[in-house]
C-alpha positions in Angstrom: 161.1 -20.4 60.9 163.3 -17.6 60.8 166.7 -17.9 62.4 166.1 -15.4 64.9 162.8 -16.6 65.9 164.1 -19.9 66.1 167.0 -19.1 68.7 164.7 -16.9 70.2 162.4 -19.7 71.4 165.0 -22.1 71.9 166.3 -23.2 75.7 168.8 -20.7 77.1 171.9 -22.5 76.9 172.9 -21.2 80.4 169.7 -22.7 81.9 170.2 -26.1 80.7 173.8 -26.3 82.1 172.2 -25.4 85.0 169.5 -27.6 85.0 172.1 -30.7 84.0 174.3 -29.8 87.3 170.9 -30.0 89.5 170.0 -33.2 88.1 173.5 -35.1 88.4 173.1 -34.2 92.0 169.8 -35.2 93.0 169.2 -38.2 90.6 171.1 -41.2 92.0 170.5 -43.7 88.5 172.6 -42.3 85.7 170.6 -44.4 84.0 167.3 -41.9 84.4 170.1 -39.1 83.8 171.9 -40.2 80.5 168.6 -39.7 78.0 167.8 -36.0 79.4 170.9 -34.8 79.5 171.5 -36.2 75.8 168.1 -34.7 74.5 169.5 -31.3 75.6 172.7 -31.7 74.1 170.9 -32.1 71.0 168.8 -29.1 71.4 171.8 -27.0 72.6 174.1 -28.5 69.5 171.0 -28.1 67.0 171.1 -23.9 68.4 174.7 -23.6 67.5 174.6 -25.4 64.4 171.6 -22.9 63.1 173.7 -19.6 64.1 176.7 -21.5 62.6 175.2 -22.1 59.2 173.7 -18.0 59.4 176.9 -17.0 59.9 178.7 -19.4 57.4 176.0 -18.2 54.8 176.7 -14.7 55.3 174.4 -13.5 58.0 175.6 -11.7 60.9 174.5 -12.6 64.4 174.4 -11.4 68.3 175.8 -14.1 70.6 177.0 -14.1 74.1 181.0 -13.9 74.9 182.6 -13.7 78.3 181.8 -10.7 78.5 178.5 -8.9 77.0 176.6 -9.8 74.3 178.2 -9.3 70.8 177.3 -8.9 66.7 179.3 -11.2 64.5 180.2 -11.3 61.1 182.2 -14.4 59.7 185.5 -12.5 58.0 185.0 -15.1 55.1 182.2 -13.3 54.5 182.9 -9.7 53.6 179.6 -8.2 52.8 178.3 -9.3 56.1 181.3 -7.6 57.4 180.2 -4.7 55.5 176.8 -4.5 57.3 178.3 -5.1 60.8 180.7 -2.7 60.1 177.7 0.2 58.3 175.3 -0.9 61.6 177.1 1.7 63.8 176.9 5.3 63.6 180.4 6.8 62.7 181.6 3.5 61.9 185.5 5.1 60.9 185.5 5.6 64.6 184.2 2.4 65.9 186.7 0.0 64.2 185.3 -3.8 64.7 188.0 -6.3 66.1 189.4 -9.9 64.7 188.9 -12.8 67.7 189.6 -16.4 67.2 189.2 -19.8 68.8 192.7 -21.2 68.5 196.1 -20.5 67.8 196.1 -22.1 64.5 193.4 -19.6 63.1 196.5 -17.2 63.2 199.5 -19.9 62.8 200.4 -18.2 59.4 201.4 -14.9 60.8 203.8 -16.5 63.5 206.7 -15.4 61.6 205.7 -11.8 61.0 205.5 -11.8 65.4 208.3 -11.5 68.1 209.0 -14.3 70.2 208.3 -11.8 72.9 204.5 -10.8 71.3 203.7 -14.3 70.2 204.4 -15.6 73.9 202.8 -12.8 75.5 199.3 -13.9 73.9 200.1 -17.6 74.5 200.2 -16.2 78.2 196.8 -14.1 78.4 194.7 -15.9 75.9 191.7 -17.3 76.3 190.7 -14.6 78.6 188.5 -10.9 78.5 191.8 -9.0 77.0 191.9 -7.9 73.8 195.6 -7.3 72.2 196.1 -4.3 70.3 198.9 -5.0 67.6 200.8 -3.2 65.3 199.2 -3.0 61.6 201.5 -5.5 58.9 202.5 -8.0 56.4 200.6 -10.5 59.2 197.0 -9.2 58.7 197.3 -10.3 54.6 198.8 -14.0 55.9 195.3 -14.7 57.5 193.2 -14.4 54.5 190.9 -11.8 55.3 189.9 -10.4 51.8 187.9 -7.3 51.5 187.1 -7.9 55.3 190.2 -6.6 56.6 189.4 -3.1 55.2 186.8 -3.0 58.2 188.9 -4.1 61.0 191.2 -1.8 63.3 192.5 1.2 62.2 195.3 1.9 59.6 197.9 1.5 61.6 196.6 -1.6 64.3 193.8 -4.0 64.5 192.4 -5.5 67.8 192.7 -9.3 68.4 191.6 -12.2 71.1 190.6 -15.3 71.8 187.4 -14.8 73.9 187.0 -17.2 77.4 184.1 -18.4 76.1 183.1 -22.3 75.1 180.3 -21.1 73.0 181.4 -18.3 71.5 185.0 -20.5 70.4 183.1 -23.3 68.9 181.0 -21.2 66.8 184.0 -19.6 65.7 185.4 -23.4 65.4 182.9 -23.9 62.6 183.0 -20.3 61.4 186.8 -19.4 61.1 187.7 -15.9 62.2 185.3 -13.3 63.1 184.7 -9.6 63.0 183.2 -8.3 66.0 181.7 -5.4 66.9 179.5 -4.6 70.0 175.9 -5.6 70.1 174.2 -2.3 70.5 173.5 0.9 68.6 176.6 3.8 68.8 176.1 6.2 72.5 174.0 3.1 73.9 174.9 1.1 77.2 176.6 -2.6 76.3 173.8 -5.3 75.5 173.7 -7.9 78.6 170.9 -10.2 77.8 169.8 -12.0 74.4 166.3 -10.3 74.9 168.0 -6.7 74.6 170.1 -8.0 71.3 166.8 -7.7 68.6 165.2 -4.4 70.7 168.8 -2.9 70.3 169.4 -3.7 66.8 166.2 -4.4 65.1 165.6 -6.9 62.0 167.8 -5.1 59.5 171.1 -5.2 61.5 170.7 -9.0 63.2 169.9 -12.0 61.3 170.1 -14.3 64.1 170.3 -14.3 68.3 172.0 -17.3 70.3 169.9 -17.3 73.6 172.2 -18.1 76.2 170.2 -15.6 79.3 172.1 -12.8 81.0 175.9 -11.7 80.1 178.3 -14.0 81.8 179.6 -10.5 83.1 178.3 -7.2 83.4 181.6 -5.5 82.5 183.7 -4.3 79.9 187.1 -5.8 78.8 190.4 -4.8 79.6 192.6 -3.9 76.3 196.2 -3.8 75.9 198.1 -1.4 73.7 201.3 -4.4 72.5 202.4 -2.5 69.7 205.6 -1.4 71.1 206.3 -4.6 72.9 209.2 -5.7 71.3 210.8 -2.3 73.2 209.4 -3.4 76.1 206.7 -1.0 76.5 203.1 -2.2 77.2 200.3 0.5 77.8 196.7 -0.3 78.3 193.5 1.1 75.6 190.9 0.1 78.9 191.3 -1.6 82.3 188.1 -3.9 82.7 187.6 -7.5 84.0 191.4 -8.3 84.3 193.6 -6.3 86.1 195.9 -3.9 85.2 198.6 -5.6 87.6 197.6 -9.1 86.3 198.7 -8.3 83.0 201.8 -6.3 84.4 203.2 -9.4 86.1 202.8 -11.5 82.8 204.7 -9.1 81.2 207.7 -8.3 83.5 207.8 -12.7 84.0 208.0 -13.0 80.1 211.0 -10.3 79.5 213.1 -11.6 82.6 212.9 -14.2 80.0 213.4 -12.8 77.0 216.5 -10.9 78.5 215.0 -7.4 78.8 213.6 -4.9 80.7 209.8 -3.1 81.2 210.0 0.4 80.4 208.1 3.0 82.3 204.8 3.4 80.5 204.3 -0.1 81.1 201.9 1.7 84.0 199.8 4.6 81.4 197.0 4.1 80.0 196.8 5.5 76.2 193.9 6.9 74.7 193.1 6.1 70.7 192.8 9.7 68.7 191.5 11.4 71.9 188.9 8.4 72.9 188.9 5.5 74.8 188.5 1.8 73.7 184.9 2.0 74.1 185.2 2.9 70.7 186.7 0.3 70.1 184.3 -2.1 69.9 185.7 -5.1 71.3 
């Protein structure tokens, strides 16, 4: 059975949490309630496990995130980068973005970062905000091979670490990933798993982790940080997280630091004439 098909007739993950939380509250023996909720961990863990080993084995893959739905590439992987990247119309314009699940995933290019910067992400991550950072030295630390080619622009690349349990452990057993969005170029953002295959069709998905509808039905917010270390901040997109939430994080961590915000700390910046739709995550 075919990875797709397989995930596609699997339990939606989001139901099954549900289903666990009903049953903890109106079954008084844990007794009855410790083998059901095991046989579904194993059904949910046997899911991951089969997009895991499709994305470890070079496939790319729509999965949920905290946001909308999402196409994956493992950055170990760069010919499945490639085709992630090739899937979109205009794909110079669309540059795909690097998340993470951890810290450590990125632990070699601590150096290359600012106190200020590397704080500042310690501060919004995990969350719905993407970092846009300055192009360097750091991008060749992380091992990216010929992936990196297909990431960000020349002169930035876009970076988070989603707030999303599912979509961090897969990356957990995946390493890093390339991300772009889950639907073809002009088209609205994919909010469901069903819409993932109709979107994309067999040739550009190898694999769909059902999880039911997006976790949100809006887009992220993303944060221009690659004049920080002057003390400038400006913003790509204002979505789920507020402009002023990210504001206050910033003007708490230069008090800090010893320095000051500067005034287009409030603008929002467009990217070569176009906003981070384009972006792609």
């Amino acid at each position: 059975m075919s990875s797709i098909a397989f995930s596609l007739l699997s339990l939606s993950i989001a139901y099954v949490l549900q289903t666990i939380d009903y049953i903890a509250l109106e079954i008084t023996g844990l007794y009855l309630l410790k083998p059901f909720v095991l046989g579904i961990v194993t059904v949910v863990l046997a899911v991951l496990s089969a997009i895991s080993e499709k994305l470890k084995t070079g496939g790319i893959c729509g999965i949920p995130s905290d946001t909308v739905y999402i196409l994956v590439a493992c950055c170990n992987q760069p010919e499945a980068v490639k085709r992630a990247y090739k899937s979109k119309k205009q794909a110079e314009d669309r540059p795909m973005s690097l998340w993470i699940s951890n810290f450590r995933q990125i632990e070699a290019a601590k150096n290359e970062f600012s106190s200020l910067l590397w704080d500042f992400l310690h501060e919004i991550w995990p969350s719905n905000v993407s970092a846009v950072l300055k192009r360097g030295d750091w991008v060749k630390s992380l091992g990216l091979g010929e992936s990196e080619k297909y990431l960000g622009r020349p002169d930035s690349i876009a970076m988070r670490i989603p707030d999303s349990t599912i979509t961090c452990h897969l990356i957990d057993q995946c390493g890093p990933v390339a991300v772009t969005s889950a639907n073809p170029t002009g088209e609205g953002d994919t909010t469901h798993h069903a819409q993932v295959l109709a979107k994309l069709g067999l040739q550009n998905c190898d694999g769909i982790l059902c999880d039911g509808p997006s976790r949100e039905n809006a887009i992220s917010t993303v944060v221009d940080c690659r004049d920080i270390d002057n003390g400038n901040l400006a913003f790509f997109r204002i979505g789920l997280t507020p402009k002023s939430t990210i504001l206050n994080i910033f003007e708490t961590l230069l008090k800090r630091h010893g320095k000051m915000p500067k005034s287009n700390t409030n603008g929002i910046t467009p990217v070569n004439g176009v906003f981070e739709e384009e972006i792609n995550e």
